[in-house]
MARNUFI-22175 format. One line per field, with one value per atom (N, C-alpha, C): residue in one letter; atom name; x, y negated, z. Coordinates in steps of 0.2 Angstrom, whole numbers, plus 5000, padded with zeros to 4 digits. Layout:
// MARNUFI-22175
rest: (a,...)
atom: (CA,...)
px: (X,...)
py: (Y,...)
pz: (Z,...)
***
This chain:
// MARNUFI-22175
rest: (x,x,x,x,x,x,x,x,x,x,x,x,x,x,x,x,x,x,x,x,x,x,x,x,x,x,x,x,x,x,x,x,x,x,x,x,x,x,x,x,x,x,x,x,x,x,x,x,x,x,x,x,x,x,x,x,x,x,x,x,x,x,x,x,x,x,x,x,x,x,x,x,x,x,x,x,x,x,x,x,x,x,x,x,x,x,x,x,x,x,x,x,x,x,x,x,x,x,x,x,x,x,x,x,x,x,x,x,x,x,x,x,x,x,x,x,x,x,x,x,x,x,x,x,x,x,x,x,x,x,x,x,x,x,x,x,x,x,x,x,x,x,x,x,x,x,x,x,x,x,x,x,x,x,x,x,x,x,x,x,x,x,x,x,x,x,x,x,x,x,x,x,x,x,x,x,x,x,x,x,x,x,x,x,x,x,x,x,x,x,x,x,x,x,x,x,x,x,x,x,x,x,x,x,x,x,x,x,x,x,x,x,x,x,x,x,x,x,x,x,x,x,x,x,x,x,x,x,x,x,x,x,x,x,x,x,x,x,x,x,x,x,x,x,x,x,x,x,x,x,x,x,x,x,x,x,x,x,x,x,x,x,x,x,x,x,x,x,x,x,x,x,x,x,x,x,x,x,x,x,x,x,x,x,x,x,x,x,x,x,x,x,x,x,x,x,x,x,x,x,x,x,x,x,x,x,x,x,x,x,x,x,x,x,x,x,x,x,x,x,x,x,x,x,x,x,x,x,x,x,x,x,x,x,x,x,x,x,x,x,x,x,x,x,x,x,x,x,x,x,x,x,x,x,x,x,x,x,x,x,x,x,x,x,x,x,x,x,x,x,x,x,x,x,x,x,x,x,x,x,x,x,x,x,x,x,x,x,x,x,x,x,x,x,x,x,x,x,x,x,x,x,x,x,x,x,x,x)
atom: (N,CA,C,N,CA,C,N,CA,C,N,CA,C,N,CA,C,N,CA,C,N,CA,C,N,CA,C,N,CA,C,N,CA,C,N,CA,C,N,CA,C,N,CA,C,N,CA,C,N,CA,C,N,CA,C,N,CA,C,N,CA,C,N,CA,C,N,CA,C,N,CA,C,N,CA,C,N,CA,C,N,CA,C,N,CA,C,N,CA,C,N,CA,C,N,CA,C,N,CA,C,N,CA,C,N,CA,C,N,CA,C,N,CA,C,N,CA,C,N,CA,C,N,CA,C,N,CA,C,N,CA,C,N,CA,C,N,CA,C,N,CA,C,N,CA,C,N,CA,C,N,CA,C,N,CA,C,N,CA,C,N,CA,C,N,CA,C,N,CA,C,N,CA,C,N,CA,C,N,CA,C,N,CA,C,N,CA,C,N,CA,C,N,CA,C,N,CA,C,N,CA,C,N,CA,C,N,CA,C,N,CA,C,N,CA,C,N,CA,C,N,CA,C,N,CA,C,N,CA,C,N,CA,C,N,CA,C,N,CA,C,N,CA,C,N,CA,C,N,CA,C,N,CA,C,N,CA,C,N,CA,C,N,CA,C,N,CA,C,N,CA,C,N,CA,C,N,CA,C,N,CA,C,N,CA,C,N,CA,C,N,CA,C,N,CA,C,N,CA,C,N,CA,C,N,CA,C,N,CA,C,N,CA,C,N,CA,C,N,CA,C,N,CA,C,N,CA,C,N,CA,C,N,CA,C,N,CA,C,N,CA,C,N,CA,C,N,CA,C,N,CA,C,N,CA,C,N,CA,C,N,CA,C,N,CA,C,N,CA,C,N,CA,C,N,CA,C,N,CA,C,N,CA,C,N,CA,C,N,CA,C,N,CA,C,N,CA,C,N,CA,C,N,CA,C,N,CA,C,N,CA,C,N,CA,C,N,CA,C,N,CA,C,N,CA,C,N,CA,C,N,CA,C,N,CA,C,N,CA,C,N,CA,C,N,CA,C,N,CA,C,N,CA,C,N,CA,C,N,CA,C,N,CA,C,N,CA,C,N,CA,C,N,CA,C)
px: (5670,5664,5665,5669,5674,5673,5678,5679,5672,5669,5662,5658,5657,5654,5658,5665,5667,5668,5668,5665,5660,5655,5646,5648,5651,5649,5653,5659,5663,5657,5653,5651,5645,5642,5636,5639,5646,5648,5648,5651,5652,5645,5640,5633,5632,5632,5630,5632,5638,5643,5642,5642,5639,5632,5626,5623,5621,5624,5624,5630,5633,5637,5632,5629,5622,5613,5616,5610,5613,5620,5623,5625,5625,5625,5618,5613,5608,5605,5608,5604,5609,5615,5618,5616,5613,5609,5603,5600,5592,5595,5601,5601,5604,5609,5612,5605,5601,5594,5589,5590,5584,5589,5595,5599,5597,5598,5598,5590,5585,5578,5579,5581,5581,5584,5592,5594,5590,5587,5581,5576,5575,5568,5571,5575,5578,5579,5581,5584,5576,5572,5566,5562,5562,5558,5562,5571,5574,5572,5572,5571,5564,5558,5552,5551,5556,5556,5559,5564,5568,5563,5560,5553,5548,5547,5542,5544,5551,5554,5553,5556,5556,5549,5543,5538,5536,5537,5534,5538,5544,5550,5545,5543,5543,5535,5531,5523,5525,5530,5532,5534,5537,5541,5535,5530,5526,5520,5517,5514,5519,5525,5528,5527,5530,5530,5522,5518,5509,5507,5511,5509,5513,5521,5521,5519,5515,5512,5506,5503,5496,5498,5505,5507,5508,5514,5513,5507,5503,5496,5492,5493,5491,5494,5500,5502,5504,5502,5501,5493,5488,5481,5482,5485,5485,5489,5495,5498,5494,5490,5486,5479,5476,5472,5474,5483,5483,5485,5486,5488,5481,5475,5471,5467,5470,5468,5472,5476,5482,5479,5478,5475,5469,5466,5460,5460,5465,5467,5469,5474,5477,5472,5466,5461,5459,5457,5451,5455,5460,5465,5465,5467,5467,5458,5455,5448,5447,5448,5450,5453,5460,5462,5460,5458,5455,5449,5445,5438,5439,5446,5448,5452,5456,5459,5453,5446,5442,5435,5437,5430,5432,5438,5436,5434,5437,5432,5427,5424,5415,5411,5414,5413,5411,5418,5417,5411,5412,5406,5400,5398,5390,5391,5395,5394,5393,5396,5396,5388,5387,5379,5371,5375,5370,5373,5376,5376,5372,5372,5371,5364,5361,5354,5348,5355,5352,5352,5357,5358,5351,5348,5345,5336,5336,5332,5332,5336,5335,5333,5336,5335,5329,5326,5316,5313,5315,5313,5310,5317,5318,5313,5314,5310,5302,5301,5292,5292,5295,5294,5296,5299,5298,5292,5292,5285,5279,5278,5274,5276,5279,5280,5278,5281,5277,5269,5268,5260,5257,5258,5255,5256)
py: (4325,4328,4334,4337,4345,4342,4338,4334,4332,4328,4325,4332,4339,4343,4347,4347,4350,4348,4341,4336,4338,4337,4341,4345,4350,4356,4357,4353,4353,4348,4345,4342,4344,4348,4353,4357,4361,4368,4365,4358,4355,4354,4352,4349,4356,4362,4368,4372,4370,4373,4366,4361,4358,4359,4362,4365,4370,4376,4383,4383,4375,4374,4370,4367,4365,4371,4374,4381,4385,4386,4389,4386,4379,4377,4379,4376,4376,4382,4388,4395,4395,4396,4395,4392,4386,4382,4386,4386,4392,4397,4401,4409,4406,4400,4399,4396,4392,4390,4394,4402,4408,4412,4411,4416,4410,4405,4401,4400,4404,4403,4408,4413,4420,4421,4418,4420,4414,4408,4405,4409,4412,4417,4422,4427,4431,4430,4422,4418,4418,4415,4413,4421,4425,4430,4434,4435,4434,4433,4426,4422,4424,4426,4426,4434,4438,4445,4445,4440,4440,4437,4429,4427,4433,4436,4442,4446,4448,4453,4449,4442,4440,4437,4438,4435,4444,4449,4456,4456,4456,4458,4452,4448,4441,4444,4448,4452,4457,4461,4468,4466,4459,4458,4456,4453,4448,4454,4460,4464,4469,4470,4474,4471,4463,4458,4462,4460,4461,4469,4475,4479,4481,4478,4478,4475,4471,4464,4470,4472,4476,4482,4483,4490,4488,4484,4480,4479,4475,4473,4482,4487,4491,4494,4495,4497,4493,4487,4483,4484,4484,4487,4494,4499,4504,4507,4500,4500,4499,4491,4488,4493,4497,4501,4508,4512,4515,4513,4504,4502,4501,4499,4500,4505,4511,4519,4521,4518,4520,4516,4509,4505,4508,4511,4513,4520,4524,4528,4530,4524,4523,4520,4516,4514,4518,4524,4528,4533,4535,4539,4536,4529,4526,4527,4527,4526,4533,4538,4547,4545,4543,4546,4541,4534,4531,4535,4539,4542,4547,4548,4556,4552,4548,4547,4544,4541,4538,4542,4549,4555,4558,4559,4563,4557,4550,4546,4544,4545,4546,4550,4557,4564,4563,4559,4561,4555,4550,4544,4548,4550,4552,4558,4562,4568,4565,4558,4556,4552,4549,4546,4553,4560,4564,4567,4564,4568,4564,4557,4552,4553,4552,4553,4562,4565,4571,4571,4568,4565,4560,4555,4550,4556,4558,4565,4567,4569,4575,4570,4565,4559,4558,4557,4555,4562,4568,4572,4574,4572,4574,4567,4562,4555,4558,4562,4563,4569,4574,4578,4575,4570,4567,4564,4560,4556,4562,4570,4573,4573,4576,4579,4573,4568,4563,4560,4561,4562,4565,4571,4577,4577)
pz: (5075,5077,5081,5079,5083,5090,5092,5098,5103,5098,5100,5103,5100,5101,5106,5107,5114,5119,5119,5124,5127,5123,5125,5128,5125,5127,5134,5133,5141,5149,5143,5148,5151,5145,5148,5153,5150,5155,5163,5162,5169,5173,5170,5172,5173,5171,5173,5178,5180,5185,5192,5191,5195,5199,5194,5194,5200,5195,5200,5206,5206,5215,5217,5217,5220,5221,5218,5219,5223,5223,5228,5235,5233,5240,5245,5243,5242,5245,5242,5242,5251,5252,5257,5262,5261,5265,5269,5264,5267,5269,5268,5270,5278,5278,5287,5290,5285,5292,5294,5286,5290,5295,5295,5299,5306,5307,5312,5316,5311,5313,5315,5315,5316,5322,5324,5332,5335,5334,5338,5341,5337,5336,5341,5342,5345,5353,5351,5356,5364,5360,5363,5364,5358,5364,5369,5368,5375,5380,5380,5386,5389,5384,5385,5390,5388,5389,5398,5397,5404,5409,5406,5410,5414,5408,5410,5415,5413,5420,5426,5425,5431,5437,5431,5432,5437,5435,5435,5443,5442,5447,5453,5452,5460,5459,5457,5458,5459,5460,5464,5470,5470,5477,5479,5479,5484,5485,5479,5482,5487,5487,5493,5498,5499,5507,5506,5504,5507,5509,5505,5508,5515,5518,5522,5527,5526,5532,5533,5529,5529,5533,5532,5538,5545,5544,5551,5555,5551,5553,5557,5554,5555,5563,5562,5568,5572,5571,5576,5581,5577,5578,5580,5579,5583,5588,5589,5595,5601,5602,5604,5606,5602,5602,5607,5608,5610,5617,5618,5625,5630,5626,5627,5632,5626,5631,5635,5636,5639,5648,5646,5653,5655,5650,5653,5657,5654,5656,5665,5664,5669,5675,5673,5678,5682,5674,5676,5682,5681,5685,5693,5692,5700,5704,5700,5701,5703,5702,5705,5709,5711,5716,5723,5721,5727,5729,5725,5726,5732,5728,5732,5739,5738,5745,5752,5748,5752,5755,5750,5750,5758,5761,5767,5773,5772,5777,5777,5769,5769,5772,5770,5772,5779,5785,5790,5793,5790,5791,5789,5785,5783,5788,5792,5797,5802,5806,5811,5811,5805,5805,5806,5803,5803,5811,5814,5822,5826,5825,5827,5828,5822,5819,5822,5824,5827,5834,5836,5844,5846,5841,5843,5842,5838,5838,5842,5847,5851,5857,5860,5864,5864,5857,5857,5859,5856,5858,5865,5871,5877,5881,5877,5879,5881,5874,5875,5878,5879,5886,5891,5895,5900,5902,5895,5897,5899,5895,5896,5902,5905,5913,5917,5915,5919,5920,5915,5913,5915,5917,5920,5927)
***
């Protein structure tokens, strides 16, 4: 009966120790699959943080390219603007000095036309004092 009950009792201690190596398995199990959720979890908002950078980094780059198209564009527009005044400039300038190199041949043509015009004046003048004299 001795025998019989340390048998039990061996075979309880074994059932018990089998047991708590199955609870510790077990417990070892959950603590490696919450450790392995955990670098998952680490792993993915990683990924998500790098995402973002890289997401943030290619909208710093595409607003840079656009602010400088918008510069360009600019002094492009005030080159074009400044060639503008520049021709214009330059017209108005030839437009003086053709004025000025064609104002003494005017000068002398409107003098010649008012000589002309006093000449033909004095002509009809001296015309109607003949006529008088002849009249008389």
């Amino acid at each position: 009966a001795a025998a019989a009950a340390a048998a039990t009792a061996a075979a309880a201690a074994a059932a018990a120790a089998r047991k708590r190596a199955e609870e510790e398995e077990e417990s070892l199990r959950l603590q490696q699959d919450a450790e392995r959720r955990k670098e998952e979890e680490e792993a993915a908002a990683q990924r998500l943080r790098e995402e973002q950078e890289a997401q943030r980094l290619r909208e710093e780059q595409e607003a840079q390219r656009r602010r400088q198209e918008q510069e360009a564009q600019r002094l492009k527009e005030e080159q074009e603007i400044h060639q503008r005044r520049k021709e214009e400039e330059m017209r108005l300038q030839l437009e003086r000095e053709q004025a000025e190199e064609e104002e003494p041949a005017r000068l002398a043509e409107e003098q010649q036309q008012c000589k002309k015009a006093m000449e033909d004046d004095e002509e009809e003048e001296n015309g109607w004092e003949d006529n008088d004299w002849n009249n008389a």
